[in-house]
C-alpha positions in Angstrom: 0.0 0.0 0.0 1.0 3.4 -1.2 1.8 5.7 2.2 1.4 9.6 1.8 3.2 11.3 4.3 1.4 14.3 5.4 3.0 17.6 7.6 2.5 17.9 11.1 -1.3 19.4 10.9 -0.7 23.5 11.8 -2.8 24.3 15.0 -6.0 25.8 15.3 -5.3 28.6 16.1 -3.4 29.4 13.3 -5.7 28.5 10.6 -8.2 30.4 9.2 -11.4 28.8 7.6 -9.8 29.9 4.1 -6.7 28.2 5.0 -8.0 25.3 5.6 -10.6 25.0 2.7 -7.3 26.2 0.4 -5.5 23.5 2.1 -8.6 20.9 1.2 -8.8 21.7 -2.4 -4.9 21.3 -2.6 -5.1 17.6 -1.0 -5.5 15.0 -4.1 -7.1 12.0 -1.8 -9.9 14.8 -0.5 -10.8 16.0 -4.2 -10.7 12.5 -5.4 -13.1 11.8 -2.4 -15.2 14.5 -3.2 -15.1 14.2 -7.0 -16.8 10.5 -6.5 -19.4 11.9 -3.9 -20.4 15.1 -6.6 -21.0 12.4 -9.2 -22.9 9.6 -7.1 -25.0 12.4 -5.6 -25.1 14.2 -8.9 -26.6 11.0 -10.4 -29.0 10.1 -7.5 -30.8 13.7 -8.5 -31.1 12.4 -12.1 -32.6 9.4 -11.4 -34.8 10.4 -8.6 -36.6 12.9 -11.3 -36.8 9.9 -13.9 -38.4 8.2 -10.8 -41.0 10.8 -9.9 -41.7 11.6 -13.5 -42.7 7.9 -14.7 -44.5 7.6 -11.4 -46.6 10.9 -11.5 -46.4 13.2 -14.5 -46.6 10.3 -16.7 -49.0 11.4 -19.9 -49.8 7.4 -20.0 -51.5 7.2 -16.3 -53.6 8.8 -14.2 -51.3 9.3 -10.9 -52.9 8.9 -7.9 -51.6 9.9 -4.0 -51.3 6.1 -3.7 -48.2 6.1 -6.4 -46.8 9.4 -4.9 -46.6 7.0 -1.5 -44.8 3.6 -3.4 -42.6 6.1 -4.9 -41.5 7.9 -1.7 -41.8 4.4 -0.4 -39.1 2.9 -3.0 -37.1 6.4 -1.8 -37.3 6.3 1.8 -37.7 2.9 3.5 -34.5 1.2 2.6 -32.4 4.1 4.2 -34.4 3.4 7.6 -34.1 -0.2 7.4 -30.5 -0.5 6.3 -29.4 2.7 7.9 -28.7 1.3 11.7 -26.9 -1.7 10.1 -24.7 0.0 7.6 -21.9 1.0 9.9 -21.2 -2.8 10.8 -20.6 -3.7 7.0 -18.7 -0.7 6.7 -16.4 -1.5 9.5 -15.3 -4.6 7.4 -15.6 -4.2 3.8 -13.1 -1.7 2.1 -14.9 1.7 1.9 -13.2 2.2 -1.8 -14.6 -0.7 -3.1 -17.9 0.0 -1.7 -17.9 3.2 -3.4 -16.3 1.5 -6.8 -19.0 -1.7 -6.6 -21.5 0.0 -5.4 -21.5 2.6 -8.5 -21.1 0.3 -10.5 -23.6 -1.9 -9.3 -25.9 0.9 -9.8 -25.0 1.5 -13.0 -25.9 -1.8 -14.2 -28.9 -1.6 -12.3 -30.1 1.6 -14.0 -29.3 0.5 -17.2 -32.0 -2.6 -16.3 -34.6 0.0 -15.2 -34.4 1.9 -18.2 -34.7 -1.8 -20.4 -37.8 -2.6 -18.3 -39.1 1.1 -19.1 -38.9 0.4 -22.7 -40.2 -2.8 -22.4 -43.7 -2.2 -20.7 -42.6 -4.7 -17.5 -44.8 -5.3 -14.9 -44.6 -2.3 -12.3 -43.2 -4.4 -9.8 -40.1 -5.4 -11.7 -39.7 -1.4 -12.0 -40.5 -0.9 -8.8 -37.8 -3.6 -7.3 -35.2 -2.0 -9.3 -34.9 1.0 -8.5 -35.3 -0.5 -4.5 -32.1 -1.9 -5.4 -30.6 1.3 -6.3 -31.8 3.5 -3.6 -30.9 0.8 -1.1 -26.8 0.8 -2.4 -27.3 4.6 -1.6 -27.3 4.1 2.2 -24.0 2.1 1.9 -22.5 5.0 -0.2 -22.9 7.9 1.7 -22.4 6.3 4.6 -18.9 5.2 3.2 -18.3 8.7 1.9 -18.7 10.0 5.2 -16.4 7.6 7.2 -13.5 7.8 5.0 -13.4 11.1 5.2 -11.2 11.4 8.2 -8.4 9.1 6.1 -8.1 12.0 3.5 -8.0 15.2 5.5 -5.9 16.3 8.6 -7.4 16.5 12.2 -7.6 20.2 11.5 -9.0 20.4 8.4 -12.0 18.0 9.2 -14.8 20.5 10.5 -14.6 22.3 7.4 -14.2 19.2 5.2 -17.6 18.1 7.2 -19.3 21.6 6.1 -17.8 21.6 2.7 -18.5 17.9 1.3 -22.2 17.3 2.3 -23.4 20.4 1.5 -21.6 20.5 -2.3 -23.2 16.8 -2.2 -26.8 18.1 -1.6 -26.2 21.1 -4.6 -25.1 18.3 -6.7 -28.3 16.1 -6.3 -30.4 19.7 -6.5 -28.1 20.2 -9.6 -29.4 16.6 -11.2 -33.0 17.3 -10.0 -32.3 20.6 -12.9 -30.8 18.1 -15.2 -33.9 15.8 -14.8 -36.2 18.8 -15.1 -34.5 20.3 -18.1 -34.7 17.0 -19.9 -37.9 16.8 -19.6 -39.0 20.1 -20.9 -37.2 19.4 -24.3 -38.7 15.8 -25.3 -41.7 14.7 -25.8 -42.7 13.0 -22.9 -43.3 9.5 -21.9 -41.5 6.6 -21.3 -38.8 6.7 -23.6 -38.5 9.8 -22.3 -38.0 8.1 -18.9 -36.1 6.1 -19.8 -33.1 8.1 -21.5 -32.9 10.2 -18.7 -32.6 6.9 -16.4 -29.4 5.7 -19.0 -28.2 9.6 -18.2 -28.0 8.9 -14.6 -26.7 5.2 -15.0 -23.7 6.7 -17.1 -23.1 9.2 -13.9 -23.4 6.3 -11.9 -20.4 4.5 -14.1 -18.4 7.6 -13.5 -18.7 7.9 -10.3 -17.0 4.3 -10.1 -14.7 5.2 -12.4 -13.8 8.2 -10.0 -13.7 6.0 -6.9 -11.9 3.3 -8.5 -8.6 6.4 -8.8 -8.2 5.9 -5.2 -6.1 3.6 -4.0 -8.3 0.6 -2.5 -6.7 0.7 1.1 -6.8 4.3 1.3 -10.8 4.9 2.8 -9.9 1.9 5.3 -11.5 -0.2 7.8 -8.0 -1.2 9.3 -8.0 -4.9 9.7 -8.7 -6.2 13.0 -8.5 -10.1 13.5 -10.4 -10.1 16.8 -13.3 -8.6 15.5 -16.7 -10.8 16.1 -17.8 -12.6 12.9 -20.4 -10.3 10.8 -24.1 -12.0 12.3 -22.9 -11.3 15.7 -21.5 -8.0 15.0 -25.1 -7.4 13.3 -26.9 -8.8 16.5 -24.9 -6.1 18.5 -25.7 -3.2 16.5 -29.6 -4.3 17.3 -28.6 -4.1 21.1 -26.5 -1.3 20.9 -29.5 0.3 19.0 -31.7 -0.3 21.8 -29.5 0.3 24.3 -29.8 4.2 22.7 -33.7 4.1 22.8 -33.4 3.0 26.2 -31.0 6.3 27.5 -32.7 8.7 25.2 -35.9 7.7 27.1 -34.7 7.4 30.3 -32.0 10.4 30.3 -32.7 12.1 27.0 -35.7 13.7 27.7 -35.5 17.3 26.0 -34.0 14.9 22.9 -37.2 13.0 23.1 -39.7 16.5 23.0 -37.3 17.7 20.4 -37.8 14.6 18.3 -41.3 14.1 18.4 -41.4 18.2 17.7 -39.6 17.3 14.5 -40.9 13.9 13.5 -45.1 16.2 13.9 -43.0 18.7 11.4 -41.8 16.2 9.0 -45.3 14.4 8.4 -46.7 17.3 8.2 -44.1 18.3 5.5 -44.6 15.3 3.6 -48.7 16.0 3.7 -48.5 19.4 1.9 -45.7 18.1 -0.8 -47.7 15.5 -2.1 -50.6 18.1 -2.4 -48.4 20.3 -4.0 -47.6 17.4 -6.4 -51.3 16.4 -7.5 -52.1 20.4 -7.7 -49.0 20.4 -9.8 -49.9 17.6 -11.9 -54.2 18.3 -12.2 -55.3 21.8 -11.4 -52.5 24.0 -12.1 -52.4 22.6 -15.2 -53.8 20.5 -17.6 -53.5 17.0 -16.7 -52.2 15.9 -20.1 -49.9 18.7 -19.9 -47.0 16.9 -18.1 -44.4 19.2 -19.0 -46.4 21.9 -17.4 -46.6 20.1 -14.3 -43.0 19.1 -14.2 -41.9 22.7 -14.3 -44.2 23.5 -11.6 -43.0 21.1 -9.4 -39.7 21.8 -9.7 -40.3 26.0 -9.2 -42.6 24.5 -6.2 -39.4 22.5 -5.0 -37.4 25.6 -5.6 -38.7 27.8 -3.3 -38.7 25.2 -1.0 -35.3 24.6 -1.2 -34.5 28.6 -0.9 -36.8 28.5 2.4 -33.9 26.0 3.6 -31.6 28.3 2.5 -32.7 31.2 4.5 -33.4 29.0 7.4 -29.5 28.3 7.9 -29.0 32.2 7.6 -32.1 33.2 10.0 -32.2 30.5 12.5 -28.4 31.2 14.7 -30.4 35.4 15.2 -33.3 33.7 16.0 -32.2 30.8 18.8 -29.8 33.9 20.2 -33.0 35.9 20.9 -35.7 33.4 21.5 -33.7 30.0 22.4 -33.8 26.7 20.8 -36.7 26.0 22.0 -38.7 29.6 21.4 -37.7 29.3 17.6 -38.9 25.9 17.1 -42.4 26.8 18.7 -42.0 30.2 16.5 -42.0 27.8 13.3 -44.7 25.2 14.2 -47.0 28.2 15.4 -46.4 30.1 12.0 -46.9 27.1 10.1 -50.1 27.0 11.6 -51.0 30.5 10.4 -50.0 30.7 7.1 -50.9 27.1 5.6 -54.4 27.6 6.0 -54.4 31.2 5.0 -52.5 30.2 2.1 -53.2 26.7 1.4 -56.7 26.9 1.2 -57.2 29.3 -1.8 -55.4 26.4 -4.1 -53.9 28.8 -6.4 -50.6 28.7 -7.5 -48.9 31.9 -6.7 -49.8 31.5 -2.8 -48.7 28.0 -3.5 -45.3 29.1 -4.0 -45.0 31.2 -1.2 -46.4 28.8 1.3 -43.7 26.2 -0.3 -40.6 29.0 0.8 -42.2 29.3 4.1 -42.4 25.5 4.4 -38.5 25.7 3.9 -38.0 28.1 6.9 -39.9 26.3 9.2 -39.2 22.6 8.0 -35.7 23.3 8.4 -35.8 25.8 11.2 -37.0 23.1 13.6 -34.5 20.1 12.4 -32.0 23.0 12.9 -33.4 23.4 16.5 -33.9 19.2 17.1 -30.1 18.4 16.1 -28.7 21.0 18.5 -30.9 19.8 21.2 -29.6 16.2 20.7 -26.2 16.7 20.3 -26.2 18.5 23.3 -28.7 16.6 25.5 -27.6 12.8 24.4 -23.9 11.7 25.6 -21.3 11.0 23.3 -21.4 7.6 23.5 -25.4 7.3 22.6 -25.2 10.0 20.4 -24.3 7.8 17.0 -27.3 5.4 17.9 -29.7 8.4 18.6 -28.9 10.0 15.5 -29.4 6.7 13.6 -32.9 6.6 15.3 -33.5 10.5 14.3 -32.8 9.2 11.0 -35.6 6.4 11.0 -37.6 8.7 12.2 -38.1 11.3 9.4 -37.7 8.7 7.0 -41.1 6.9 8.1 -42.8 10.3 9.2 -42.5 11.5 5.7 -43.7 8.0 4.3 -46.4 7.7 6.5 -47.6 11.3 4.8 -47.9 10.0 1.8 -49.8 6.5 3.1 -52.4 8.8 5.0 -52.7 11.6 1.6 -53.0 8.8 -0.3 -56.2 7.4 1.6 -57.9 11.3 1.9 -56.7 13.0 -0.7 -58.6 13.6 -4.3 -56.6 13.6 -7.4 -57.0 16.9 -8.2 -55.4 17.8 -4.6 -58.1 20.2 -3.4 -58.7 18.9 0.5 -59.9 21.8 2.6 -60.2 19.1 5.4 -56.5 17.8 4.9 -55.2 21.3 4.7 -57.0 22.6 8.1 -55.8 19.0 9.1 -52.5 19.5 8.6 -52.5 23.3 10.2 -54.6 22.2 13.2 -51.8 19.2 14.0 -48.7 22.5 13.4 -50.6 24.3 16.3 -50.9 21.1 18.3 -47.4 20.2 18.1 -46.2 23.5 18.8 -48.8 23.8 22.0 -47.6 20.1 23.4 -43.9 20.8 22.5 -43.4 24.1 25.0 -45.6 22.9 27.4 -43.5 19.7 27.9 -40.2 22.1 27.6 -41.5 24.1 30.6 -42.2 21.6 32.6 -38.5 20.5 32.3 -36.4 20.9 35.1 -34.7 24.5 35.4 -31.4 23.3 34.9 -32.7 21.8 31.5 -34.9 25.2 30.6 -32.1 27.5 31.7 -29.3 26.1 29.7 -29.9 22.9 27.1 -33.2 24.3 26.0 -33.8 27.6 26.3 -30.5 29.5 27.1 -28.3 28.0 24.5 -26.8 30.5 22.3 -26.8 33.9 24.1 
């Protein structure tokens, strides 16, 4: 094995945020790193927009709420199943190769999905395909995110934690564009579909390609020969999981209010996008028109992602004035306000304001909830909390979809689900600071309500 010697890592006092994002770029392991997470994530937006499109804006089906939910189904579950379990195969198999394989598996994979577009298959072959190729996902970022610390110095890693997720998540926004774009210049349908699927199988191949440059021992697990064999290893990470329910529940408890807070907002969150998707897709345009309703979804998903802009920019004033837990009632209570007020007139310029909004306050209160538990959980739960957290708004969002599916009509016009929806903002918000007062004062004064001042 190749062996880069590094310099002694500068301290921390002496280096500036440039610095150290200049001294990131300048590593060649980190920008390999990054180059192969920017294409897999890159390729993941592609693919999810060939997903949602055959599913929904199809000009060959009627789309129902019930295929928003398999979709988001096909999306979601596998990251909440797999997720608790992923760091175990990751401890043993080489993080390169998962990366390498597990591209390349996907690109094989999304070459299949596009044959079984062409082909007419039964849905479920279509369906179980891309499961396969949302599953390998898990394993991929996962990887991406423990081999960072093999690429970058001690010093550097903060920033490389800042800097490679967040260019990961405008690279998937970037392929979501792609996907959209595509769209709007052929004629839609399922060959349609199914080229931009081949589009995001030859990203997946070059995201391989990128990972396969590194040096296969590079990303680790170091070997270990007294490890426990992989099924007991697997039963321990189901203990070890419940061991972290068991100490968030009996020792957690501002973690526990904060997560139920933000679990309320996520379904809640889920509710009003597949809304906005069948208003999308049936009343602000024509439902034939699925072009139409492809670019409104994506200037609806827009908005919403510009709401999650401002809520990173608005949230650190907000938290200093009103505390963690003030801001995160602020944002359930407003949501309360202005979904109805907006909401209910099912037009779409109010539409795309409540969508920015829904960015604030979505990501105002996760902003809120993973303060809270990073401060209120120990270090040694912390992992399996967050692991939980995950599962969480995972299922919360899928359940949103199972319950719009069984209320909601096609054309997305529920005054019931809407007031629904506001009614269970103001609820959460009510239950959330009444349990936070009742805290102890040591709690109120410094995990949940002092914090930032």
């Amino acid at each position: 094995m190749a062996i880069t010697r590094r310099p002694a890592p500068a301290p921390s006092s002496q280096l500036t945020g440039h610095a150290t994002l200049r001294g990131l770029i300048r590593t060649r392991d980190f920008r390999r790193l990054l180059t192969a997470r920017l294409l897999s994530q890159l390729s993941d937006g592609v693919f999810q927009v060939s997903l949602a499109s055959y599913v929904i804006f199809s000009p060959e089906r009627q789309s129902s709420p019930a295929d928003i939910a398999s979709m988001l189904a096909v999306l979601l579950l596998p990251f909440s199943v797999i997720g608790p379990f992923a760091g175990v195969l990751l401890d043993r198999w080489r993080r390169r190769q998962v990366l390498y394989l597990g591209n390349l598996a996907r690109f094989g994979l999304g070459l299949v999905t596009a044959a079984l577009l062409l082909g007419r298959a039964p849905e479920w072959l279509f369906f179980g395909a891309a499961l396969l190729v949302t599953a390998l996902n898990r394993f991929i970022l996962a990887g991406l995110s423990a081999a960072l610390p093999r690429v970058v110095e001690p010093a550097q890693l903060v920033t490389a934690n800042a800097v490679s997720p967040t260019l990961g998540t405008v690279a998937a926004a970037a392929g979501g564009g792609i996907g959209f774009l595509f769209h709007q210049v052929l004629p839609p349908g399922q060959k349609a579909d199914a080229g931009l699927v081949c589009i995001a199988a030859v990203l997946y191949l070059s995201a391989a390609l990128a990972a396969h440059r590194m040096d296969p021992e590079l990303l680790g697990p170091e070997h270990h020969p007294d490890r426990p064999d992989l099924r007991a290893a697997l039963g321990q990470a189901g203990h070890s999981l419940a061991d972290g329910v068991r100490h968030l529940v009996r020792d957690g408890r501002p973690a526990v209010h904060a997560l139920a807070a933000v679990t309320a907002a996520r379904f809640c969150y889920g509710v009003l996008i597949v809304v906005v998707l069948m208003l999308s897709r049936y009343t602000f345009n024509q439902p034939g028109d699925s072009k139409g309703g492809l670019a409104t979804l994506g200037t609806a998903l827009g908005f919403s992602a510009v709401g999650f802009f401002l809520a990173a920019v608005v949230s650190p004033w907000f938290t200093r004035r009103l505390g963690l837990t003030g801001w995160m009632v602020a944002c359930l209570a407003s949501a309360a306000v202005f979904v109805p007020a907006l909401g209910l007139l099912f037009s779409e310029g109010p539409a795309m304001v409540a969508a920015l909004l829904l960015g604030v306050v979505t990501q105002g209160t996760k902003i809120c909830a993973d303060t809270i538990v990073q401060n209120a959980v120990e270090d040694d739960y912390r992992g399996r909390v967050f692991a939980l957290y995950d599962v969480l708004f995972n299922v919360a969002f899928v359940a949103a979809a199972g319950v719009s599916a069984l209320v909601l009509p096609l054309n997305g016009r529920s005054v019931g689900l809407v007031v629904g929806v506001a009614l269970l903002y103001a609820l959460s918000a009510v239950l959330y600071g009444r349990a936070c007062r009742r805290a102890d004062p040591s709690a109120r004064r410094g995990l949940v309500f002092g914090t930032t001042r």
